[in-house]
KEVO-81344 format. One record per residue (C-alpha): residue in one letter; x, y, z; residue number from 1. Coordinates in nm, 3 decimals, padded with zeros to 5 digits. Each point is the difference from the previous one (the first is absolute). Layout:
KEVO-81344
A;X;Y;Z;NUM
...
//
This chain:
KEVO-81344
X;12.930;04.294;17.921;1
X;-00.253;00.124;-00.233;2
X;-00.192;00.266;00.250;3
X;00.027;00.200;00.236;4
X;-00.070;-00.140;00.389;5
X;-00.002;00.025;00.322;6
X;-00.052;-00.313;00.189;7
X;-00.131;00.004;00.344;8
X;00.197;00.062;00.285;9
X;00.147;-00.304;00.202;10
X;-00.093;00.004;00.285;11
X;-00.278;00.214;00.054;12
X;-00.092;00.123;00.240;13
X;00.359;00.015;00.109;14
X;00.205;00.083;00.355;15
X;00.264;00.104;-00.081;16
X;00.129;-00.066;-00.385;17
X;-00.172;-00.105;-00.319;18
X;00.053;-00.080;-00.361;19
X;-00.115;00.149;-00.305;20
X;00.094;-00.160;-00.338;21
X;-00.112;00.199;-00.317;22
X;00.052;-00.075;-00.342;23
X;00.190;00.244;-00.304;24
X;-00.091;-00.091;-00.348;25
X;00.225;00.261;-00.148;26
X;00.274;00.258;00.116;27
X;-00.187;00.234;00.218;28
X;00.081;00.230;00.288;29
X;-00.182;-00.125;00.307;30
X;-00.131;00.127;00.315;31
X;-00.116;-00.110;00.302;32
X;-00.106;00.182;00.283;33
X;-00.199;-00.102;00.338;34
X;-00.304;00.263;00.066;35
X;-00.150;-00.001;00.334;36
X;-00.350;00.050;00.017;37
X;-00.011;00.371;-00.034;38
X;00.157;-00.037;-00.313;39
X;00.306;00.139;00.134;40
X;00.347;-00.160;-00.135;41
X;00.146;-00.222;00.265;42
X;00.296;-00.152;-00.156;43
X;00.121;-00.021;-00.416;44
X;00.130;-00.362;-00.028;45
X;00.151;00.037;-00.345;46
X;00.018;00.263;-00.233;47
X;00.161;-00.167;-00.359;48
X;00.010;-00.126;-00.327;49
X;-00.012;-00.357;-00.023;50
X;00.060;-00.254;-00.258;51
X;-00.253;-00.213;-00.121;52
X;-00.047;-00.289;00.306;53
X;-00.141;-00.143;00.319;54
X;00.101;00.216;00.312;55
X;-00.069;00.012;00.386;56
X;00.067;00.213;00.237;57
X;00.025;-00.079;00.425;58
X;-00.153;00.303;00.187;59
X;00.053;-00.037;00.337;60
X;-00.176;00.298;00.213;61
X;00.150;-00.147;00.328;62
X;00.054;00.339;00.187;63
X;-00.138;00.254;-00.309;64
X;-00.364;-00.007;00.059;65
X;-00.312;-00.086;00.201;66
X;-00.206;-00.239;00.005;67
X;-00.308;-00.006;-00.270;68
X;-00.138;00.001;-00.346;69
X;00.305;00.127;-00.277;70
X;-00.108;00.037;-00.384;71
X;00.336;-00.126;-00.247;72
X;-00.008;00.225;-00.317;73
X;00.201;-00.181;-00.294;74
X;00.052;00.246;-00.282;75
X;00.211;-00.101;-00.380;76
X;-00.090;00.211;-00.279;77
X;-00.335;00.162;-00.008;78
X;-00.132;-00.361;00.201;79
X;-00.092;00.012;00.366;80
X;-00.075;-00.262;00.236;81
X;-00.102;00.066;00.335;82
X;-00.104;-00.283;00.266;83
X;-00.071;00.020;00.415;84
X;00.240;-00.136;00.235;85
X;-00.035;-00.054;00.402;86
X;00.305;00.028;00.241;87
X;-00.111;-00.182;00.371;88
X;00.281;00.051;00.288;89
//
């Protein structure tokens, strides 16, 4: 890949997993965390370095949280992405 990206999450809203695919275009450590709307850290998903490529990762909150409105944070380098997610049960 030539940039950094997050795609959007698959399915969203969601009940109970989803998808999120995100793109490296260079070896870079990578986080991703799940915020709820507090901004308080709900769950790190990966915490990395990864080599330059197309990625996804299943989250499935079956069990781990409520439901309602989650923000993904998708960090590599000094490059953030942030997007809105929905769990329904």
């Amino acid at each position: 890949p030539e940039n950094f990206i997050m795609h959007q999450a698959y399915p969203n809203p969601f009940n109970p997993s989803t998808k999120i695919r995100f793109d490296v275009p260079s070896r870079l450590k990578v986080t991703l965390e799940v915020y709820n709307i507090k901004g308080q850290l709900i769950n790190t998903l990966i915490n990395k370095e990864y080599d330059p490529g197309y990625y996804e990762v299943n989250w499935n909150a079956a069990g781990q949280i409520a439901s309602g409105t989650y923000f993904v944070k998708l960090s590599a380098g000094n490059l953030v992405n942030t997007q809105k997610i929905t769990l329904i049960k």
